[in-house]
Phi, psi and omega in degrees: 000131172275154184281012140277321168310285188334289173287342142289358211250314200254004133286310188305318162338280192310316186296349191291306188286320169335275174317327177267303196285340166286324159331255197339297185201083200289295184358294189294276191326319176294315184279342177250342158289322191243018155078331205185165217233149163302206196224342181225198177275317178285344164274310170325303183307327222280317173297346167271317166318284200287326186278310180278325214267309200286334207275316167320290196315288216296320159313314180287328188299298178287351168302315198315297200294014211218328162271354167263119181298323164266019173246004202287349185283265180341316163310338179250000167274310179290348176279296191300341167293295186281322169319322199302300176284347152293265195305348160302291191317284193290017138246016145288345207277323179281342153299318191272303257225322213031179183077005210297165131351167166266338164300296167332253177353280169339307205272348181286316186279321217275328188273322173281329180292358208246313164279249219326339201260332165281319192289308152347307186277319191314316201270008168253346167267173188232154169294313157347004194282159187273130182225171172219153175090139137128153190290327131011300197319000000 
């Protein structure tokens, strides 16, 4: 396995457990990362949709391309983008917003080292990688 498969493999994780534990029990998650629990039924819904739902997709999404050879360049463009852009949003929010947290922070570095470290492998792969097993290889 090449270490762009590898790293879409260990984004799609994350985004996996992200997303299913915000499904599951966004309330608890929202209160020990973000200081506060939604505030209605309609925020609750709306944090399993967005938190859970899009971080799910987007994970199967990057599984898919990580089995495919010729998707594996994109998987990592559509990776670097949306982190690039999670750590944009979160730090106009912390410029506009202060105070963040140390989990902010946390999600802030973890989001720009994660777009640099995807945009990198992108801009160093070929489509042409040797990858093996699945009718693709």
């Amino acid at each position: 396995m090449t270490f762009p498969v590898v790293l879409l493999h260990i984004v799609a994780v994350l985004f996996a457990g992200f997303g299913v534990g915000f499904a599951a029990v966004p309330e608890q998650l929202s209160e020990l990362l973000f200081d506060a629990a939604p505030g209605s039924s309609s925020a609750t819904i709306d944090m399993r949709a967005t938190y859970g739902g899009v971080a799910v997709g987007l994970a199967a999404f990057v599984w898919l391309c990580s089995e495919r050879r010729d998707w594996v360049r994109p998987g990592l463009l559509v990776t670097t983008l949306v982190l690039a852009a999670l750590a944009l949003t979160r730090l106009i929010g912390i410029v506009a917003d202060g105070s963040p947290n140390g989990f902010v922070i946390a999600f802030l570095v973890l989001e720009i080292a994660g777009a640099l470290l995807t945009h990198r492998t992108y801009s160093t792969t070929t489509v042409s990688l040797s990858m093996t097993g699945g009718s693709n290889a």
